[in-house]
TORKE-141397 format. One record per residue (C-alpha): residue number from 0; residue in three letters; x, y, z. Coordinates in Angstrom, 1 decimal, always signed. Layout:
TORKE-141397
{rolum NUM,ala,{X,Y,Z}},
...
end
This chain:
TORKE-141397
{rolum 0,unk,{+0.0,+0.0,+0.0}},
{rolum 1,unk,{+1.5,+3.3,-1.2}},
{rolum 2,unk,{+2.1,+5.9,+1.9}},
{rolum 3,unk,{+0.5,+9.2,+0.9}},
{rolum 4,unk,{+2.6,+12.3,+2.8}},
{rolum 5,unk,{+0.3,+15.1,+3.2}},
{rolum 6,unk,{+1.1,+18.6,+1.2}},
{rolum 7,unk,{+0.3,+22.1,+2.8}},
{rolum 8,unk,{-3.0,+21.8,+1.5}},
{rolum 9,unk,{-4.1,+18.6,+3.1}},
{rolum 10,unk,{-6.4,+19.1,+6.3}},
{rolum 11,unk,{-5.0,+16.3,+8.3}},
{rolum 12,unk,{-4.2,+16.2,+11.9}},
{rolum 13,unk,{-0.3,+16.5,+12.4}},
{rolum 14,unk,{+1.5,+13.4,+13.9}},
{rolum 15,unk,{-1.0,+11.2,+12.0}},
{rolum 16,unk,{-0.1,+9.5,+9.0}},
{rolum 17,unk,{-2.7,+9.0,+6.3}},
{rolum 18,unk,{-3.4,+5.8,+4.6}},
{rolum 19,unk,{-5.3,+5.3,+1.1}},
{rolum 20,unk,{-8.7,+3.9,+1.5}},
{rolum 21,unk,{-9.0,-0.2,+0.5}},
{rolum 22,unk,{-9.8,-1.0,-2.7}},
{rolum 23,unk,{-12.1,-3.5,-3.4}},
{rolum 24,unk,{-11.1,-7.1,-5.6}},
{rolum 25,unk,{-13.3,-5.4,-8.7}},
{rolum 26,unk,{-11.7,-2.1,-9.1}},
{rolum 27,unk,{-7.8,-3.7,-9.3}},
{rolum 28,unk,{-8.8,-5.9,-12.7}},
{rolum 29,unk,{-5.8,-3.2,-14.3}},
{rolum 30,unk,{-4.1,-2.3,-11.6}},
{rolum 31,unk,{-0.4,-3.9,-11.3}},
{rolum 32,unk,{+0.5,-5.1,-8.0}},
{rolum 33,unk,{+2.7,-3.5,-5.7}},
{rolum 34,unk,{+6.4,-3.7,-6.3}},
{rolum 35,unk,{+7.3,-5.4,-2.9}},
{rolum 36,unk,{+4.4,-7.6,-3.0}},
{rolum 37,unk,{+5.6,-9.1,-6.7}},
{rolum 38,unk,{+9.0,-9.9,-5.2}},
{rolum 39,unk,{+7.2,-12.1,-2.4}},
{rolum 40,unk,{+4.7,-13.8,-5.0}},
{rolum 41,unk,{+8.1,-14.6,-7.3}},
{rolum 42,unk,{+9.8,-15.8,-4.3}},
{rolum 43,unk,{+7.4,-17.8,-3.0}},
{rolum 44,unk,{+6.4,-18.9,-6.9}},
{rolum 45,unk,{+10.4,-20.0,-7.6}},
{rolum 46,unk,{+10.3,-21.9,-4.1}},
{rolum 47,unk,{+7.3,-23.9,-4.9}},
{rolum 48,unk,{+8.4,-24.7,-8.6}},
{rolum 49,unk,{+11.8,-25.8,-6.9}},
{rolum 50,unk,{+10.0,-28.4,-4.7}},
{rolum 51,unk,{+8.1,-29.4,-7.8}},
{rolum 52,unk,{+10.9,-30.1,-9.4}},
{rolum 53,unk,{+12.7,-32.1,-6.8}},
{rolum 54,unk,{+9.6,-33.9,-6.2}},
{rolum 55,unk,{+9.6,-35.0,-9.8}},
{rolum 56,unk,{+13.3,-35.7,-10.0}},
{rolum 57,unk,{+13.1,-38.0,-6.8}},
{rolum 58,unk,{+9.7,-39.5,-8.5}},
{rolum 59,unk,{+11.6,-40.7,-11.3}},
{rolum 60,unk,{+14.4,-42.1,-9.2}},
{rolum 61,unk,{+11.7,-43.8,-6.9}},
{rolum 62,unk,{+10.1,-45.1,-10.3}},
{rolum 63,unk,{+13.5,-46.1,-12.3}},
{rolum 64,unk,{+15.3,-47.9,-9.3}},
{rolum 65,unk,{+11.9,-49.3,-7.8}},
{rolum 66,unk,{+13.1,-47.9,-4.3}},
{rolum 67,unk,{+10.5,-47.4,-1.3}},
{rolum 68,unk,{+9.5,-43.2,-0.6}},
{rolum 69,unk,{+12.6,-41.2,+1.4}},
{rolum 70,unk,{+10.2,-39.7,+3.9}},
{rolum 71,unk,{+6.9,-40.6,+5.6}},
{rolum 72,unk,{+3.8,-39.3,+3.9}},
{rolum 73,unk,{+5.2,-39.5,+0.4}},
{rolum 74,unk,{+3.2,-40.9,-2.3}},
{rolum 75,unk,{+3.0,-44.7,-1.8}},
{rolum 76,unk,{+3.8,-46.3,-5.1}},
{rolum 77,unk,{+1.1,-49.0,-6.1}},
{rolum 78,unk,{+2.8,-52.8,-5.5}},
{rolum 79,unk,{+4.5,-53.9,-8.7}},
{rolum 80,unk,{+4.5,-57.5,-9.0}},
{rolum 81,unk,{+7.6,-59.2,-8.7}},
{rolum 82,unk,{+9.8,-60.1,-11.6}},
{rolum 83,unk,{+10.8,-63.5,-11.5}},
{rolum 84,unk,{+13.7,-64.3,-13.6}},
{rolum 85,unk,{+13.6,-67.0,-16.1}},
{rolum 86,unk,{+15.7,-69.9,-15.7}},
{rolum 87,unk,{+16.0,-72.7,-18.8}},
{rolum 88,unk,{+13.5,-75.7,-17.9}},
{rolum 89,unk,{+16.4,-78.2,-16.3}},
{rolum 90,unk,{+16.9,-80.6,-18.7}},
{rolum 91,unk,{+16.6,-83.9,-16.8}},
{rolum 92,unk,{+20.0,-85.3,-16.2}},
{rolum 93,unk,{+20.6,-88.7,-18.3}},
{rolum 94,unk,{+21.4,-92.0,-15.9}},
{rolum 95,unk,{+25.0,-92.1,-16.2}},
{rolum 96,unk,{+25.8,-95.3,-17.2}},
{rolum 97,unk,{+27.6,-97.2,-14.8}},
{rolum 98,unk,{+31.3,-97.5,-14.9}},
{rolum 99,unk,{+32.2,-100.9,-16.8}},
{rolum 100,unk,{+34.0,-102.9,-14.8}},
{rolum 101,unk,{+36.3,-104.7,-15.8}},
{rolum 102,unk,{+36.5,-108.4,-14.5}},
{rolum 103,unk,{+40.1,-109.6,-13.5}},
{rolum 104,unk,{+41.5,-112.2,-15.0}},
{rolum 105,unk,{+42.1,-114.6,-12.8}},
{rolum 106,unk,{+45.7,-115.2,-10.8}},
{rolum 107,unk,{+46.8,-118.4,-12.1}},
{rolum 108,unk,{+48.3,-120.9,-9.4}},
{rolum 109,unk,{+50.6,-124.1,-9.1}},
{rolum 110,unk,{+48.0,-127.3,-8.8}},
{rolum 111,unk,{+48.6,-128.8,-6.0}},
{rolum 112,unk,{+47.1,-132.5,-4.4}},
{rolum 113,unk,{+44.6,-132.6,-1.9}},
{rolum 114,unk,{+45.8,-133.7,+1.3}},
{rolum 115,unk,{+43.9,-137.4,+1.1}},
{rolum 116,unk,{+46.5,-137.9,-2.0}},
{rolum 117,unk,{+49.1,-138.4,+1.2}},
{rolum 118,unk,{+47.8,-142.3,+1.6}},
{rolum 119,unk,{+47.1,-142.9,-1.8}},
{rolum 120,unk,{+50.0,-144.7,-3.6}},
{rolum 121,unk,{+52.6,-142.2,-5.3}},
{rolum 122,unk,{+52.4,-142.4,-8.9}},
{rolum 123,unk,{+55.1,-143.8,-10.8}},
{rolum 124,unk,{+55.8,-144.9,-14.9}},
{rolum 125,unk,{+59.1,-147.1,-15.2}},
{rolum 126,unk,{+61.3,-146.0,-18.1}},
{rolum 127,unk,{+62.3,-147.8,-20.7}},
{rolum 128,unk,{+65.3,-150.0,-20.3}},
{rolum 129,unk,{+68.8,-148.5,-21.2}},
{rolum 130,unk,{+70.3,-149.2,-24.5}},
{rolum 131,unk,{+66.7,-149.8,-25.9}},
{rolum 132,unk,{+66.7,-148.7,-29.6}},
{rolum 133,unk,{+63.3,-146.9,-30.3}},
{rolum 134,unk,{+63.7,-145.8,-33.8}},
{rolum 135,unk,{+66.2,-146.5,-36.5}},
{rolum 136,unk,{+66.4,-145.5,-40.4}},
{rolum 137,unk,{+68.4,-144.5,-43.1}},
{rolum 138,unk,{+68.5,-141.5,-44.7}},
{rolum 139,unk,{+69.3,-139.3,-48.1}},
{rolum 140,unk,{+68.7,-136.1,-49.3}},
{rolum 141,unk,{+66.8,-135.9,-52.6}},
{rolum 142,unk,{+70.1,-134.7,-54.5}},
{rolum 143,unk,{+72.0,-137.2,-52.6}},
{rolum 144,unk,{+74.2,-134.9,-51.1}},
{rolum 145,unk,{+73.6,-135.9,-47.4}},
{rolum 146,unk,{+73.6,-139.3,-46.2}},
{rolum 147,unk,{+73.9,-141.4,-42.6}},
{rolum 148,unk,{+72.4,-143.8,-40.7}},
{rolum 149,unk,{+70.1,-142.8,-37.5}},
{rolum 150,unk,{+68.6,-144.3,-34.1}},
{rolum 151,unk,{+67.7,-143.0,-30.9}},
{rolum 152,unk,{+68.4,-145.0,-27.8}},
{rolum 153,unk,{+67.0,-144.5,-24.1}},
{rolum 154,unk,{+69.3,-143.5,-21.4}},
{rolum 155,unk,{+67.3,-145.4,-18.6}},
{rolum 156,unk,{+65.9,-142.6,-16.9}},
{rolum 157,unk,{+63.4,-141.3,-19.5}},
{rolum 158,unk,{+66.2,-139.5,-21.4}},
{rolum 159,unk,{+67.2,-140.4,-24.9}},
{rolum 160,unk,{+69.9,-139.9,-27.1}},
{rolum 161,unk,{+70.3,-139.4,-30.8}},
{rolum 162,unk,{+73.0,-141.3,-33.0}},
{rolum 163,unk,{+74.4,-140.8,-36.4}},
{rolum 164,unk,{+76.6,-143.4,-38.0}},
{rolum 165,unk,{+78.5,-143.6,-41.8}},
{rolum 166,unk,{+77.2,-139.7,-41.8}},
{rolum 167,unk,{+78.7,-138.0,-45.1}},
{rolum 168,unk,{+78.0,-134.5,-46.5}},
{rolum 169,unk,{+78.5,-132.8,-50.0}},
{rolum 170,unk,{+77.2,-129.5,-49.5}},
{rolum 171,unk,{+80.0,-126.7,-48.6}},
{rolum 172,unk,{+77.9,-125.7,-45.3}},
{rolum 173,unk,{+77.3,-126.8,-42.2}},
{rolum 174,unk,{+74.3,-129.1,-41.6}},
{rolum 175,unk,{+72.0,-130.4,-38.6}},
{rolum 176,unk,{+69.8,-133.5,-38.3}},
{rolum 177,unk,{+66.4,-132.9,-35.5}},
{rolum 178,unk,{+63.6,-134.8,-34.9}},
{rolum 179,unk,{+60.5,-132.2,-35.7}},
{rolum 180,unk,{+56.7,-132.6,-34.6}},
{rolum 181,unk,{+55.5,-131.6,-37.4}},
{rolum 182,unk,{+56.5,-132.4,-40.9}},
{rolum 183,unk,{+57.7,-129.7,-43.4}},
{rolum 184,unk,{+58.8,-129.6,-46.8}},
{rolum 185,unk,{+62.4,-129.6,-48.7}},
{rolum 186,unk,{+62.9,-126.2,-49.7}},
{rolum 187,unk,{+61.0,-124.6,-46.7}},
{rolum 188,unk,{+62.8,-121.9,-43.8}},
{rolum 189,unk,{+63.0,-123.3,-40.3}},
{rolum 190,unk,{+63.3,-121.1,-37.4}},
{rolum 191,unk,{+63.1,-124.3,-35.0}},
{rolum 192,unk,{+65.8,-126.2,-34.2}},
{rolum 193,unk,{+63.9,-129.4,-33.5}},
{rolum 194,unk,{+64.6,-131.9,-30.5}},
{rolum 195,unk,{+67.5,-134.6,-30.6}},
{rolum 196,unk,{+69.9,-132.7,-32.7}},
{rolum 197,unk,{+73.0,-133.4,-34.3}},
{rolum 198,unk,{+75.8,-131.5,-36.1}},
{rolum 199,unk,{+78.0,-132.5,-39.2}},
{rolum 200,unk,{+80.5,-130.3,-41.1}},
{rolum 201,unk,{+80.8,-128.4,-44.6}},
{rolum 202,unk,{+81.9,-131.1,-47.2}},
{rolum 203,unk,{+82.1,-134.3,-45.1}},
{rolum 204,unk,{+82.9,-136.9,-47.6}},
{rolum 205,unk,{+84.3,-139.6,-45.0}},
{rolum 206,unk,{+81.7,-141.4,-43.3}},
{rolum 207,unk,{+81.6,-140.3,-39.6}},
{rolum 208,unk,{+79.9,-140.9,-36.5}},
{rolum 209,unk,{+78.2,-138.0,-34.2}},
{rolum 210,unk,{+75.1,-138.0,-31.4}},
{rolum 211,unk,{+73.0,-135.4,-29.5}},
{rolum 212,unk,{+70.5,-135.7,-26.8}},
{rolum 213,unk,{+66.9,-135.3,-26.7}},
{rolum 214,unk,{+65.5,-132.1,-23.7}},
{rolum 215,unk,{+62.8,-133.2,-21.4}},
{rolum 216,unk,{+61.4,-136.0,-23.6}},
{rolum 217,unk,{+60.4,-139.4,-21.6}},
{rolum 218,unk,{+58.0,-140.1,-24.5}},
{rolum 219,unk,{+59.9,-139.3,-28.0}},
{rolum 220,unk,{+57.4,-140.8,-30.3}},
{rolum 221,unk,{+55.2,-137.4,-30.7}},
{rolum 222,unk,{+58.1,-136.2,-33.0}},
{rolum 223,unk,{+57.1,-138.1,-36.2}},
{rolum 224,unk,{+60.1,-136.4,-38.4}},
{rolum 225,unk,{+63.6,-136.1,-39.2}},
{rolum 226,unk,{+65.0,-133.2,-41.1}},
{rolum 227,unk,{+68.0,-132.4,-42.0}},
{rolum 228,unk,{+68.5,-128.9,-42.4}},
{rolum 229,unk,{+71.3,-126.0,-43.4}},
{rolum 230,unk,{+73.2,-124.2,-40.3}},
{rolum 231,unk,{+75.2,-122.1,-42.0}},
{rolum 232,unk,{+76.2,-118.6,-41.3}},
{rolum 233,unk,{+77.2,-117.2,-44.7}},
{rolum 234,unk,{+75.2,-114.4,-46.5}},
{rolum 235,unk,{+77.5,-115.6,-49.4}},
{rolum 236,unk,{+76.2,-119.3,-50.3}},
{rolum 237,unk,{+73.3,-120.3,-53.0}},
{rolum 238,unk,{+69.6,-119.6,-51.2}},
{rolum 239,unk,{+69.0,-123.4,-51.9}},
{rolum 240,unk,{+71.0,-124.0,-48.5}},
{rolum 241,unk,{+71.0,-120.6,-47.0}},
{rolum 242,unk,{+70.6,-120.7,-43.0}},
{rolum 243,unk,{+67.3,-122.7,-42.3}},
{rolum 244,unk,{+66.8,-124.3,-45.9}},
{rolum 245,unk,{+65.4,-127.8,-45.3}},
{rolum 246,unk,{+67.2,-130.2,-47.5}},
{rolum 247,unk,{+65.9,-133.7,-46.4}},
{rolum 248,unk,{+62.7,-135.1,-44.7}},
{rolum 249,unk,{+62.3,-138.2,-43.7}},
{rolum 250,unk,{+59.2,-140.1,-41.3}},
{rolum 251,unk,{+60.4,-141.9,-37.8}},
{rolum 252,unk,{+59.2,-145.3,-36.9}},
{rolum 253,unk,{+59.1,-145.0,-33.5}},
{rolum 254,unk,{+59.0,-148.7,-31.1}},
{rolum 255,unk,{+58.9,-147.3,-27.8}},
{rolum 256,unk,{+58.0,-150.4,-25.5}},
{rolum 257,unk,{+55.4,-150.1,-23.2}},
{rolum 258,unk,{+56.3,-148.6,-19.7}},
{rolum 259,unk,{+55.2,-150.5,-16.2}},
{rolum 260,unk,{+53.0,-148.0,-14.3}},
{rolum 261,unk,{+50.3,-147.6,-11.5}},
{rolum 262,unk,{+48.0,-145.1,-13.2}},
{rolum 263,unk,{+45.1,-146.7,-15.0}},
{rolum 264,unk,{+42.1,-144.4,-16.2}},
{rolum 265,unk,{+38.2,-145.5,-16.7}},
{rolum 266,unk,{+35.8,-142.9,-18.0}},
{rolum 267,unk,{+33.1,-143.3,-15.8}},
{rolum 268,unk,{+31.3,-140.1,-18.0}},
{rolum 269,unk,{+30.4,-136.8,-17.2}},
{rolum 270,unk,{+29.6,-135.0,-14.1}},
{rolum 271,unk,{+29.2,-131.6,-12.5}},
{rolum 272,unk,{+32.3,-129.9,-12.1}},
{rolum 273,unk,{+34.0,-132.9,-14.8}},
{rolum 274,unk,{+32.0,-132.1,-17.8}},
{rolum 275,unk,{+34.5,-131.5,-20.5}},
{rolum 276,unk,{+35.4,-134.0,-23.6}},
{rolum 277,unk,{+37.4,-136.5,-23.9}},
{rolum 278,unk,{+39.7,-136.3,-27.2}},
{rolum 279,unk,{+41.5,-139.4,-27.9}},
{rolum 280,unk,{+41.8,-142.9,-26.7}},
{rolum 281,unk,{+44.0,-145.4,-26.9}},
{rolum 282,unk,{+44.5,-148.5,-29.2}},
{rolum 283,unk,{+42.9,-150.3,-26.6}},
{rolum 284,unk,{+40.2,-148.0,-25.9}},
{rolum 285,unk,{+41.6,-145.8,-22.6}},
{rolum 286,unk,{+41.4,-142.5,-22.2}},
{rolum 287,unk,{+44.0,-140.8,-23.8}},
{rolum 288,unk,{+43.7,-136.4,-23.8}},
{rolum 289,unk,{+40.8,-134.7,-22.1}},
{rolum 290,unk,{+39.6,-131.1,-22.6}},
{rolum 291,unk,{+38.7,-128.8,-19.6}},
{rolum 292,unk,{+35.0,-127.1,-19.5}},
{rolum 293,unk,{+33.7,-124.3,-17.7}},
{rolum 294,unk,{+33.8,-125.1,-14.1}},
{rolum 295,unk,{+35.7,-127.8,-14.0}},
{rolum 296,unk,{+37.5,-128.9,-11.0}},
{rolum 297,unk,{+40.8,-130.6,-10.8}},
{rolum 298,unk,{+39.7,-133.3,-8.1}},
{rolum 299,unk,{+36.5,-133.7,-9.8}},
{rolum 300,unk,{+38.3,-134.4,-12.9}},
{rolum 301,unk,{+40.5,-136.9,-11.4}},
{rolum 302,unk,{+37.7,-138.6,-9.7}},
{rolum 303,unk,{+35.8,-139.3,-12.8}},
{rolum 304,unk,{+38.9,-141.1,-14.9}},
{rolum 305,unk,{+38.9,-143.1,-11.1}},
{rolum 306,unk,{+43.1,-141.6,-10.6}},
{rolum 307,unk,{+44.2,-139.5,-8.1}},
{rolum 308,unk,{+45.0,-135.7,-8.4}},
{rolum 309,unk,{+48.5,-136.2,-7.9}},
{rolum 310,unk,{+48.6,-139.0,-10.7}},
{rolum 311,unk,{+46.7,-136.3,-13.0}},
{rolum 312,unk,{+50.0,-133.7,-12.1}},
{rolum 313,unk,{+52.5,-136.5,-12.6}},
{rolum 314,unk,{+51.5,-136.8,-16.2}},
{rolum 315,unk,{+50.6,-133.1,-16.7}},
{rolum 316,unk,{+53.7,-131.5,-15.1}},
{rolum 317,unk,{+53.3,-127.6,-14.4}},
{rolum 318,unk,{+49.4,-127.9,-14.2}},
{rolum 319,unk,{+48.2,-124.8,-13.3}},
{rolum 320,unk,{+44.3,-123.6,-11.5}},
{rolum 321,unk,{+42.3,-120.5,-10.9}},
{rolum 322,unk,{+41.8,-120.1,-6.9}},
{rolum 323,unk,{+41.4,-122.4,-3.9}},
{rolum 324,unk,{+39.0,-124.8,-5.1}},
{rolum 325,unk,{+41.7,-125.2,-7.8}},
{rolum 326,unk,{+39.4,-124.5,-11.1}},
{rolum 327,unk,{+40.9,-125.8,-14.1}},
{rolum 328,unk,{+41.4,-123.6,-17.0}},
{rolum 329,unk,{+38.6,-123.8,-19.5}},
{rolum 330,unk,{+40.1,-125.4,-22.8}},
{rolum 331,unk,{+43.4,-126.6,-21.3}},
{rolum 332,unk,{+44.3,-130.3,-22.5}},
{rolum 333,unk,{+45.0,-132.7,-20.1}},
{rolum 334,unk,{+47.0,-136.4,-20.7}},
{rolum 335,unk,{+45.5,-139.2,-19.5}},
{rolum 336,unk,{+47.7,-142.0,-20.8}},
{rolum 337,unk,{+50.8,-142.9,-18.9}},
{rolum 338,unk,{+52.3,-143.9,-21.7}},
{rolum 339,unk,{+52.1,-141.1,-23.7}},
{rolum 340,unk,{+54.2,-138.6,-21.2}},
end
């Protein structure tokens, strides 16, 4: 309100100051406000717009980071439902497949006789009498080039010996007689020395006498052959009788008399635990080779060809089992005849 100050003219009483009557709301439609009261309203206007603003700025924090009001009595944001984050449906876990395991072969182990084998008579096959001939033969290479006289003769403990006599020898190598398992052909390699074997020189052309000696052989008559073979060392001789070339073959005719023993097996046939075959026979109908089955047991086995255990390891020397129960291995060969050992 604008302070009037009184002029000479003005009838006013001194000491009082005199005020401008109100005006009413209708007559100040044109009239500007006073200058001091515009500063307030702006003041007060800029303050209010500033709250405004921070209330909006805080709004949109509360809003963008989903965070509860700062002070009681703010505006209560309406409950948002919760986001749950997606995970991938689990896909179900396959069932491993168990580890393979891998089945041990089994420990092999020295047969060994039951302890009732203690009262049962000890097994026993007499060798044949010293100086017995067993097989004798003469021999000559197809060329001719080799020829001699043979025999093998026991030793009188189930050893035997091998004998050349009026042995001659063309060739300009080395050569070896042997007594062979199985027959090969002249002209073949041989890697195998053969059992029984005995040495002559390059170019022998006097007849002379030599022998060798059988390994562990108390029954020689399995090796059905004699060959005479090269045993030279030369890289610089004809391939013909190069190291190894077989150069004569001749069949034995073995006469091995029959030995005295105490082991005599009967097939009494099949039964658990003794199930597997029986191979051969001999000329007079005895069992001869047997083959093991599954499950068989070496007492068992025994039992049914009516000998003992330890007779069965006298005439399979180095027998070997699977555990305690002494299993035999399935598809091992066992001898049955005495006189085949």
């Amino acid at each position: 309100m604008a302070r009037h100050t009184p002029g000479a003219d003005d009838d006013v009483t001194p000491g009082h100051e005199l005020f401008a009557p109100r005006v009413s709301d209708s007559d100040t439609d044109t009239d500007s406000a006073p200058r001091s009261g515009r500063r307030r309203l702006a003041i007060v206007g800029g303050v209010v717009a500033g709250v405004a603003l921070v209330s909006v700025v805080v709004g949109a924090v509360l809003v963008t980071g989903g965070s509860a009001p700062f002070a009681a009595g703010a505006p209560t944001e309406s409950a948002r439902p919760t986001t749950v984050a997606r995970t991938a449906t689990p896909t179900p876990s396959a069932t491993p497949s168990p580890t393979p395991t891998t089945t041990p072969s089994p420990s092999p182990r020295a047969a060994t006789p039951p302890p009732q084998d203690a009262a049962v008579p000890a097994p026993f096959i007499t060798p044949v009498a010293a100086g017995t001939v067993v097989a004798e033969g003469d021999v000559a290479s197809p060329k001719g080039s080799v020829h001699f006289h043979y025999r093998v003769v026991a030793v009188g403990d189930d050893t035997y010996t091998s004998e050349l006599t009026g042995a001659t020898s063309s060739l300009p190598v080395p050569v070896a007689v042997a007594f062979f398992p199985v027959a090969p052909s002249v002209g073949d390699g041989t890697s195998y020395g053969g059992d029984g074997s005995v040495q002559l020189g390059a170019s022998t052309t006097t007849p002379v006498a030599a022998s060798g000696t059988f390994g562990s052989v108390s029954q020689p008559s399995y090796l059905s052959t004699l060959v005479v073979y090269s045993t030279s060392t030369s890289s610089d001789v004809p391939v013909e009788i190069a190291n190894g070339k077989v150069l004569a073959v001749a069949p034995v005719g073995w006469s091995v008399p029959p030995r005295q023993t105490n082991i005599v097996p009967v097939d009494s046939g099949a039964v658990a635990f003794a199930t597997g075959t029986l191979e051969a026979t001999t000329s007079s109908g005895a069992p001869k080779r047997y083959t093991v089955a599954p499950d068989d047991l070496i007492d068992v086995v025994a039992l049914r060809f009516g000998i003992s255990v330890s007779a069965l390891l006298f005439m399979n020397q180095g027998l070997q089992v699977i555990d305690d129960a002494q299993h035999l291995f399935e598809g091992t060969t066992l001898v049955l005849d005495p006189d085949s050992v």
